[in-house]
N, CA, C and O atoms as a DFTB+ gen file, in Angstrom:
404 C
 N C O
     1  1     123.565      66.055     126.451
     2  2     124.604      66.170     125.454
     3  2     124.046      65.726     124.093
     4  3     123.309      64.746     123.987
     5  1     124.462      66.557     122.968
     6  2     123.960      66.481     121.389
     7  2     124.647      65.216     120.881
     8  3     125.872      65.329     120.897
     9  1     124.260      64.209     120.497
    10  2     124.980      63.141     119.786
    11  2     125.125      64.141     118.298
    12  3     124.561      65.201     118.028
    13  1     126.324      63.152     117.323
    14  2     127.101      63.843     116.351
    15  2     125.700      64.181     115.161
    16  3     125.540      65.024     114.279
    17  1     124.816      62.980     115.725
    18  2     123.853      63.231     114.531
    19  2     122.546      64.309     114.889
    20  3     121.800      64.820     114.053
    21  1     122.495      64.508     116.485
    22  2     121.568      65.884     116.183
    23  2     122.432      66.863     115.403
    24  3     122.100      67.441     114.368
    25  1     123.459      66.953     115.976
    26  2     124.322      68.224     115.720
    27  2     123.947      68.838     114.073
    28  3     123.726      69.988     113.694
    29  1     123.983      67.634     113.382
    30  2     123.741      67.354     111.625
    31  2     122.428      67.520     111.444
    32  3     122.059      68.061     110.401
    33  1     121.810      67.245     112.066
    34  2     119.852      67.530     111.827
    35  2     119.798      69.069     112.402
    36  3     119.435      70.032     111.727
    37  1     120.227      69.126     113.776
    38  2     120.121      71.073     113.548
    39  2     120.559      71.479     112.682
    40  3     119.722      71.848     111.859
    41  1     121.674      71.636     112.376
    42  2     121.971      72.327     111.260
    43  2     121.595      72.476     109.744
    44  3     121.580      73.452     108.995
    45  1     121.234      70.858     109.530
    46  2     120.219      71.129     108.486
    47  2     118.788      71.662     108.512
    48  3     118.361      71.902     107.383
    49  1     117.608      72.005     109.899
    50  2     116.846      72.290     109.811
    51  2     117.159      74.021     109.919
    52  3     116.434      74.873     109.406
    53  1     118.467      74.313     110.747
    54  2     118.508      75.492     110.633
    55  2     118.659      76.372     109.139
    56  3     117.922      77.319     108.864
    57  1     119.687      75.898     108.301
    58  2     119.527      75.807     106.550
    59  2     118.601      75.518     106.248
    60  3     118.545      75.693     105.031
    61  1     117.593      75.083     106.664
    62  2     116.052      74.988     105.618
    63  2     115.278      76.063     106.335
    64  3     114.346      76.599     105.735
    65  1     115.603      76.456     107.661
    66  2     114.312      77.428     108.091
    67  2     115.129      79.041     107.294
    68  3     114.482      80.087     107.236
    69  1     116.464      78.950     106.800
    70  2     116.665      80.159     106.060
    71  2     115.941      80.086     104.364
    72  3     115.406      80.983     103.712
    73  1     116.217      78.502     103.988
    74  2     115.905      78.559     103.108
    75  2     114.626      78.829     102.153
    76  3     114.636      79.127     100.958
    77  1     112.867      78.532     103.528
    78  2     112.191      78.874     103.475
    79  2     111.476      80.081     102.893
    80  3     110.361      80.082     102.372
    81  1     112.259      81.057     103.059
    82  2     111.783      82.190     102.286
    83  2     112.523      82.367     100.662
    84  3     112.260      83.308      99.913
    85  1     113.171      81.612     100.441
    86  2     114.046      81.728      99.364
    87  2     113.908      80.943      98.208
    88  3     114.410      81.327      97.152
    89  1     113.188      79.719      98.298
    90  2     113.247      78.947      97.458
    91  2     111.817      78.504      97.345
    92  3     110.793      78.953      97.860
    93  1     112.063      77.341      96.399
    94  2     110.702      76.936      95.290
    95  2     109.929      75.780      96.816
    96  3     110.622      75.704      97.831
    97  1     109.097      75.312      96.798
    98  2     108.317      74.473      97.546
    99  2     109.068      72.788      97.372
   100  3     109.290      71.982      98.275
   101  1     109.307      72.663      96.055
   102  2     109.778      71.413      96.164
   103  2     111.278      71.262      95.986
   104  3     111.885      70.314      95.487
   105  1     111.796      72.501      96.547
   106  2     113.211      72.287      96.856
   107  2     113.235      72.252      98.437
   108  3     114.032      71.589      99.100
   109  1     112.115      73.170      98.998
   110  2     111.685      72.948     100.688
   111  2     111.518      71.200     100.854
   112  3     111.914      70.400     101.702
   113  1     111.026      71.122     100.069
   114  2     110.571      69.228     100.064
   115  2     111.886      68.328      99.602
   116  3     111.923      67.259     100.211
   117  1     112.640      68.461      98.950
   118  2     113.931      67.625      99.068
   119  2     114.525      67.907     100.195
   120  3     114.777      66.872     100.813
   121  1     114.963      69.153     100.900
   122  2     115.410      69.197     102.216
   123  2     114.779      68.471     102.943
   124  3     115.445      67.518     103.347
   125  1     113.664      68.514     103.324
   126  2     113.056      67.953     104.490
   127  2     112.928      66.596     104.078
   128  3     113.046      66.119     105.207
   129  1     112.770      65.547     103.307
   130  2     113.254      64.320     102.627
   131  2     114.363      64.272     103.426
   132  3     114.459      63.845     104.576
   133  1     115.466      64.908     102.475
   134  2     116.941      64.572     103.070
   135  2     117.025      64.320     104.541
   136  3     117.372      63.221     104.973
   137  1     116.559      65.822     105.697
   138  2     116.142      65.825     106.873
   139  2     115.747      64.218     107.506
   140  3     116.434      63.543     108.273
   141  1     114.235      63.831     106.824
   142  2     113.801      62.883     107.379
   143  2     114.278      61.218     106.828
   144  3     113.652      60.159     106.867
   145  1     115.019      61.398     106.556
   146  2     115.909      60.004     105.819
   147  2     117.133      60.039     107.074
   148  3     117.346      59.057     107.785
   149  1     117.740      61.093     107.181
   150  2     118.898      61.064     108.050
   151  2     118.359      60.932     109.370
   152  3     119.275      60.495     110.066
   153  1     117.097      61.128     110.217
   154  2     116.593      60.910     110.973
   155  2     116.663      59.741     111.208
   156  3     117.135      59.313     112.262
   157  1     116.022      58.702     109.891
   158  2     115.386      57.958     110.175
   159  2     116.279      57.122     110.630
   160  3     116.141      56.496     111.681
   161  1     117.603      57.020     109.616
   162  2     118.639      56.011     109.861
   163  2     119.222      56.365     111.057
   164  3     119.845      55.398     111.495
   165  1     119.310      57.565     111.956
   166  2     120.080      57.354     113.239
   167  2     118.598      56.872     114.264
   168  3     119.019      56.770     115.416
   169  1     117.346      56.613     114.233
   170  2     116.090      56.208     114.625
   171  2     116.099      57.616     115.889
   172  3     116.242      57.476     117.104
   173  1     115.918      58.804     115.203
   174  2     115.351      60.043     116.033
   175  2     113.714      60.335     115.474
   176  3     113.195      61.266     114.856
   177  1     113.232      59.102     116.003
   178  2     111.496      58.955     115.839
   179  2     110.864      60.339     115.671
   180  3     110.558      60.786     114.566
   181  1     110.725      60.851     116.572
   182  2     110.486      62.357     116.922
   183  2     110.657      63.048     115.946
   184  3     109.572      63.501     115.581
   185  1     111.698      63.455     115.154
   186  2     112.163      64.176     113.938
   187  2     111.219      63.662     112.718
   188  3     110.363      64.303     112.109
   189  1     111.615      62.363     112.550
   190  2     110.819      61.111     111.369
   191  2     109.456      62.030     111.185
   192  3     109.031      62.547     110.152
   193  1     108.919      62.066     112.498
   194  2     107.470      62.310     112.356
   195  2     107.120      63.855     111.976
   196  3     106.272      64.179     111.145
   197  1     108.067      64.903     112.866
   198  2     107.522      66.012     112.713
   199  2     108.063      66.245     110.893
   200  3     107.852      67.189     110.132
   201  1     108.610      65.296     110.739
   202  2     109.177      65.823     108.815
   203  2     108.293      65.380     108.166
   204  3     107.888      66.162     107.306
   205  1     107.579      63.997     108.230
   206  2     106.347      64.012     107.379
   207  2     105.290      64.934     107.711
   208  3     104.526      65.344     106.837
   209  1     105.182      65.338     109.095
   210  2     103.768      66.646     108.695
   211  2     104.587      67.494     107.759
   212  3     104.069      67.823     106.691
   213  1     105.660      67.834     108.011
   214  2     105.898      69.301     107.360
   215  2     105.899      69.094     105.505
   216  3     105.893      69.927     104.599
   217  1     105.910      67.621     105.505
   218  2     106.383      66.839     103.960
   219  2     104.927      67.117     103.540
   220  3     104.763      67.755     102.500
   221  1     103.966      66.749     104.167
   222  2     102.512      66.807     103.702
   223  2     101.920      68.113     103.971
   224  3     101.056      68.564     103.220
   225  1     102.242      68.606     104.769
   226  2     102.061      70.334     104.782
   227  2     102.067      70.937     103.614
   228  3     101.153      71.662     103.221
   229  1     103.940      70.465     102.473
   230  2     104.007      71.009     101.320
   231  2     103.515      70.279     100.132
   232  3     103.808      70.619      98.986
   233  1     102.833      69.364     100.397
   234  2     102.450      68.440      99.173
   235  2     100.878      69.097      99.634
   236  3      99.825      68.461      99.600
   237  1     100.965      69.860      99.863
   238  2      99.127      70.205     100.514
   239  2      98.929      71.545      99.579
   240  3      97.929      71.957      98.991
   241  1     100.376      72.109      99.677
   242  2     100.752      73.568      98.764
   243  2     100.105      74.828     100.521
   244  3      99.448      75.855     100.694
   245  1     100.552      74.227     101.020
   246  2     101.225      74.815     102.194
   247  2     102.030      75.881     102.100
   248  3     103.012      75.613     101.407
   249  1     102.021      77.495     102.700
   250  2     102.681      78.403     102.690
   251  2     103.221      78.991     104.213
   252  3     102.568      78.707     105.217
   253  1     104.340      79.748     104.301
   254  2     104.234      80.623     104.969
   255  2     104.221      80.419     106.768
   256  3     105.022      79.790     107.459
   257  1     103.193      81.081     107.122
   258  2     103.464      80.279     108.824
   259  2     102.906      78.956     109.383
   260  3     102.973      78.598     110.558
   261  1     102.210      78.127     108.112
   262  2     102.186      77.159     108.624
   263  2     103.423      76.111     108.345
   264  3     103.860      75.200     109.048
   265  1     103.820      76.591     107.042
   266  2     105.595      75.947     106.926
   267  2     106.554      76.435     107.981
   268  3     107.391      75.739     108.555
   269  1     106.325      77.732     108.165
   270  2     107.611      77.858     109.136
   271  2     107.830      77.530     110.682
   272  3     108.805      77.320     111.404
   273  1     106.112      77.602     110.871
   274  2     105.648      76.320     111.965
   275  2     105.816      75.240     112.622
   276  3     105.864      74.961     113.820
   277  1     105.964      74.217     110.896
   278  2     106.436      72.894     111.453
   279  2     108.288      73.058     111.080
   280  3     109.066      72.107     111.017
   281  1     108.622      74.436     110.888
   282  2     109.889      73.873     110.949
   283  2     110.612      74.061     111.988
   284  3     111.722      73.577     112.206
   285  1     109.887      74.897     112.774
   286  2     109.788      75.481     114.155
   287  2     109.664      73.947     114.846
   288  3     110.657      73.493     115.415
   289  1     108.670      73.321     114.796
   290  2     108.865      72.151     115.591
   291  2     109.667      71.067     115.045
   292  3     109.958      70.036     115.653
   293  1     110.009      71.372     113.843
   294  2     111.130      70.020     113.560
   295  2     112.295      70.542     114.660
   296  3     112.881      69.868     115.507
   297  1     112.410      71.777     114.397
   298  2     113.603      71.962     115.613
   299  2     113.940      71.548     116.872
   300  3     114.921      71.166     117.510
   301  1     112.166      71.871     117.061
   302  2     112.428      71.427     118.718
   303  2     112.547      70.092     118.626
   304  3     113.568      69.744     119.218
   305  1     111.895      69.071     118.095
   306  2     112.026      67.489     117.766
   307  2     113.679      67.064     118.014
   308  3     114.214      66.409     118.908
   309  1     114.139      67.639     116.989
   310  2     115.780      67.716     117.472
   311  2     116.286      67.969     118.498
   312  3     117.251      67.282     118.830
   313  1     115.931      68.795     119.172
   314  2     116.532      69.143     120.318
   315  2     116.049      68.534     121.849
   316  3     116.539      68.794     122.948
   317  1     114.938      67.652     121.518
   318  2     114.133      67.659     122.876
   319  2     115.043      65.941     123.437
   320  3     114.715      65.283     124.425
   321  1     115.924      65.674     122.680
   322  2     116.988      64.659     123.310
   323  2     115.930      63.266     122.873
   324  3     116.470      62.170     123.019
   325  1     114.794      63.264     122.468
   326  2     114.081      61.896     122.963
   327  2     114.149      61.041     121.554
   328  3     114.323      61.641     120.493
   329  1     114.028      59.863     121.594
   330  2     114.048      59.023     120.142
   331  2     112.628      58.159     119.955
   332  3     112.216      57.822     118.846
   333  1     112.143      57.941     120.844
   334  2     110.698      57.029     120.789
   335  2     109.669      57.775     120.243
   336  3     109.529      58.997     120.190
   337  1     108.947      56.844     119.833
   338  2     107.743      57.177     118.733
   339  2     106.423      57.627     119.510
   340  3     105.380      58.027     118.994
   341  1     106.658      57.497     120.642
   342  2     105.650      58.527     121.596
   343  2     105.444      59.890     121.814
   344  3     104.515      60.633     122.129
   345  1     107.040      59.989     121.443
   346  2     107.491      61.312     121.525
   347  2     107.105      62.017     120.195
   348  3     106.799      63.208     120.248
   349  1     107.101      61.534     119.318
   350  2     106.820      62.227     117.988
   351  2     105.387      62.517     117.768
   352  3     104.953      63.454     117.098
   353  1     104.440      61.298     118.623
   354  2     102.968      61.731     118.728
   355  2     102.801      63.014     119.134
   356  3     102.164      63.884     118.540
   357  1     103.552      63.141     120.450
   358  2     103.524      64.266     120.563
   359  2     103.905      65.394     120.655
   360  3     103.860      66.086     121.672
   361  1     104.439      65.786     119.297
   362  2     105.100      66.628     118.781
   363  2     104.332      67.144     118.244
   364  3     104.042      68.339     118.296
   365  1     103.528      65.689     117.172
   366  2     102.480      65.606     115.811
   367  2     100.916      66.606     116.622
   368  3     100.338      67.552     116.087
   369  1     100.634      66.072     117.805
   370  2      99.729      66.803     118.539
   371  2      99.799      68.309     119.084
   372  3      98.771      68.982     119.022
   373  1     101.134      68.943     119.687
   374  2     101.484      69.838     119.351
   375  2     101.581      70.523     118.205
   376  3     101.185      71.685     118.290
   377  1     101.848      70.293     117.505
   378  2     101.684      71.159     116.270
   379  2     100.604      71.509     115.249
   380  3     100.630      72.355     114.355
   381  1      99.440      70.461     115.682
   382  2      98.445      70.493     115.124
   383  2      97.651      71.372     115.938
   384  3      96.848      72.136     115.404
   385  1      97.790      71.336     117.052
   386  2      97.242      72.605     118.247
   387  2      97.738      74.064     117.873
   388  3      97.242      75.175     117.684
   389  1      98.936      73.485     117.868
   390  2      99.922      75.449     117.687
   391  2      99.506      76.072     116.223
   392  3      99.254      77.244     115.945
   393  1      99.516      74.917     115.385
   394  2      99.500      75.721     113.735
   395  2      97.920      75.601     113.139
   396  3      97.645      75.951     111.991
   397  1      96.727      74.951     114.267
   398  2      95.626      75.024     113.692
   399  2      94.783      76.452     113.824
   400  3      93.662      76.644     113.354
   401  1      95.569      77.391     114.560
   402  2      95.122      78.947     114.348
   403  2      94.265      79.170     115.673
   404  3      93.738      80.261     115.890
């Protein structure tokens, strides 16, 4: 079962994976801020983490499928029910596998 605050993190990652094609890079980067702040305060570790790759992804000037990549796994982060910081390792390891080509 979704506590009230995944419910609020899907939906905001789902609004940023539309917003992705639409907007400037550092408006992608206040979302995912916002994203990983609201994470942080309900402690969904997992999320925390996969939002700073995707935060440094765009401070890297990051495009395209490697952004839509990690927003692909911020999703799953959300959804995979878990809150510990083990879990976000390996998320962080996953995604560095999936989006290193």
């Amino acid at each position: 079962m979704m506590h009230a605050h995944d419910c609020d993190l899907a939906a905001r990652v789902a609004r940023l994976d539309i917003m992705a094609a639409h907007v400037r890079p550092r408006d992608l980067a206040t979302e995912v801020d916002a994203i990983r702040a609201a994470a942080e305060a309900a402690g969904v570790l997992p999320v925390v983490a996969v939002a700073r790759a995707l935060e440094s992804a765009l401070a890297r000037g990051e495009r395209g499928v490697i952004v839509s990549g990690w927003i692909a796994m911020l999703g799953e982060a959300v959804g995979c029910g878990r809150s510990d910081a083990a879990s976000g390792h390996v998320f962080l390891a996953a995604g560095a596998i999936r989006l290193a080509g």
